[in-house]
Every structure is written in structure tokens, then in C-alpha cells.
C-alpha positions as CSV (number, residue, x, y, z in Angstrom):
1,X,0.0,0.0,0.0
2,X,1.3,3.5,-0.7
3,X,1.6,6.0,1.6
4,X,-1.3,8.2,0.0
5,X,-3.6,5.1,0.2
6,X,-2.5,4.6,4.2
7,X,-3.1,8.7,4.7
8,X,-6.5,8.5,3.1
9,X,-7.4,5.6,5.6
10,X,-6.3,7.2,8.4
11,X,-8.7,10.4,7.4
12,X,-11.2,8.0,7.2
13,X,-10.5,6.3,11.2
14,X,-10.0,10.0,11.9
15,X,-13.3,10.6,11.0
16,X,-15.1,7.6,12.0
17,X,-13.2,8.5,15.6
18,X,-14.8,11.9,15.8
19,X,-18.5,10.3,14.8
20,X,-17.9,7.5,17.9
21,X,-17.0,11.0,20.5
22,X,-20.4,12.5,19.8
23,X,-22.2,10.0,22.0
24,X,-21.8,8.2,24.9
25,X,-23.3,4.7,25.1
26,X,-26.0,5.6,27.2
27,X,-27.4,8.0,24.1
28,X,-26.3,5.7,21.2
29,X,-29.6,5.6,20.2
30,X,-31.9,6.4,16.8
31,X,-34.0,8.5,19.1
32,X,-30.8,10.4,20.2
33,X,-29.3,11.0,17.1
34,X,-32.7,12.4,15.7
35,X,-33.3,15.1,18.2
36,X,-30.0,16.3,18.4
37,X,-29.6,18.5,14.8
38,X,-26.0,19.5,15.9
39,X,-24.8,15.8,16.2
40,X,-26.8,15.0,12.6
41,X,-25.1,18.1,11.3
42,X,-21.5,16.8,12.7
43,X,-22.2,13.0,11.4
44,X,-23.3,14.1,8.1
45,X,-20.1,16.3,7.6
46,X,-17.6,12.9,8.7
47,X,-19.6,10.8,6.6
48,X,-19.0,13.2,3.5
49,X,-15.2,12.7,4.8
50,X,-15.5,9.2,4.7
51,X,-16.9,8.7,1.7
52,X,-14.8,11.2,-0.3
53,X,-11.4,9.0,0.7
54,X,-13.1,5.7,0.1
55,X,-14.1,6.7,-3.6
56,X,-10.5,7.7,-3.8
57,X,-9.4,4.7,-2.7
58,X,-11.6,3.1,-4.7
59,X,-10.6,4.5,-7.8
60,X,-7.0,4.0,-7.3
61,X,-7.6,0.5,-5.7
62,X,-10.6,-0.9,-8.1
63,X,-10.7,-3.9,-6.3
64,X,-11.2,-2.7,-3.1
65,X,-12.7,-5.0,-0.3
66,X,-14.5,-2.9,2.2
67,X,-18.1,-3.1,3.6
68,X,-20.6,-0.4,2.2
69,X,-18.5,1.8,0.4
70,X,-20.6,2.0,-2.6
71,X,-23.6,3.1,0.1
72,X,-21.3,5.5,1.6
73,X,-19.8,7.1,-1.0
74,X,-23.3,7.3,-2.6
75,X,-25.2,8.8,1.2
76,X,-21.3,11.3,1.2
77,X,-22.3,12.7,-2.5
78,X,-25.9,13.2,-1.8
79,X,-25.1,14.9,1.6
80,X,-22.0,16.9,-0.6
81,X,-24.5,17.9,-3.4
82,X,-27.7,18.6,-1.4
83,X,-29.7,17.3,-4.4
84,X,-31.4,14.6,-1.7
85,X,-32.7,14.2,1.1
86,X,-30.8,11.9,3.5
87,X,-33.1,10.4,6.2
88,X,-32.0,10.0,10.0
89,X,-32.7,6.2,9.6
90,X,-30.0,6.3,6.3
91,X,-27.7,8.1,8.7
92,X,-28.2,6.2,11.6
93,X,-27.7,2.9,9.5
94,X,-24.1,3.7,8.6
95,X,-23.4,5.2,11.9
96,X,-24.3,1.9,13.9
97,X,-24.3,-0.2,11.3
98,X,-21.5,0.5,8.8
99,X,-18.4,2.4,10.0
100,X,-18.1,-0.1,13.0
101,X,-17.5,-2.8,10.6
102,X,-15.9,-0.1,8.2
103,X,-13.3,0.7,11.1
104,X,-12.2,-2.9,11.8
105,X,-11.8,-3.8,8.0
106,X,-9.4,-0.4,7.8
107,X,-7.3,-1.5,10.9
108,X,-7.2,-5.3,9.3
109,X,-5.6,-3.8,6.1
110,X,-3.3,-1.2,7.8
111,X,-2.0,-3.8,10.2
112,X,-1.7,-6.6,7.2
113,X,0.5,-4.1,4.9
114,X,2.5,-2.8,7.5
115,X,4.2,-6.3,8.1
């Protein structure tokens, strides 16, 4: 892996990071996450980050094996473009859902090329 590849997957832990800090796991929670517009409005920003650096990876790696990035990438350029709306059920999908699984597959790969 070169070292651009390994930067943009560290952008994308850093931003995965700063999504997990905006709740603690007592408000982990759809309900949460719905009635709290400054935490949607932080989420949607780091998963515009996230998808923008997995479609770069994905271009320059075409055959990429990471969960979802097709579904993120696709949510990050709606979000990017404004020409959808993106629900909080979408949102809180990938949150809980995706970038958990997203993160662990990004370790995997750093820790496999850097041996």
C-alpha cells in the first residue's frame, strides 16, 4: 500500500473517531441521534469525509474489499451535493451499522500491509 492510500485511511479512522466521540453509550440511540440536529449536522459532515477518501481509494484501488463503500460514498455525495434528502434512519444505519465494521476492516488492512 502507498503512503497516499494509508493517509486517506487514516482520514477516514479520523473521521469515524470523531463520529464514535459524539455520543456516549448511554445515548447511542436512533431516538438520540434524531433530536439532536447539531450531532446529525456533525455526522453528516464525517460521513461526506468518509466517503470522499473511500471513492478515492476506490478508484485508485478498483478492487477494493470494504463493507458499504458503494452506500457511503453514494449517502457522502448526496449529503456533498444537497440534491437529496438523506433520512436520519439512512444516517443512523451507517453510523451503527457500517463504520463499525468499516473501522475494523481499515485496521485489518493497515496492520496486514504494514508487516
Amino acid at each position: 500500500m502507498d503512503d497516499r492510500t494509508r493517509a486517506w485511511l487514516y482520514e477516514i479512522l479520523k473521521a469515524i473517531q470523531e463520529i464514535e466521540s459524539y455520543f456516549s453509550d448511554h445515548q447511542k440511540n436512533l431516538q438520540h441521534f434524531s433530536k439532536h440536529l447539531i450531532k446529525r449536522r456533525a455526522v453528516e459532515r464525517n460521513v461526506e469525509i468518509v466517503g470522499f477518501f473511500l471513492s478515492r481509494i476506490a478508484r485508485h484501488i478498483p478492487d477494493l474489499k470494504l463493507s458499504q463503500v458503494e452506500k457511503i460514498t453514494d449517502t457522502s455525495r448526496r449529503l456533498r451535493t444537497g440534491d437529496a434528502h438523506v433520512s436520519n434512519e439512512l444516517l443512523w444505519d451507517i453510523l451503527a451499522n457500517d463504520l463499525p465494521r468499516l473501522k475494523e476492516e481499515i485496521h485489518l488492512m493497515i496492520i496486514q500491509t504494514s508487516q
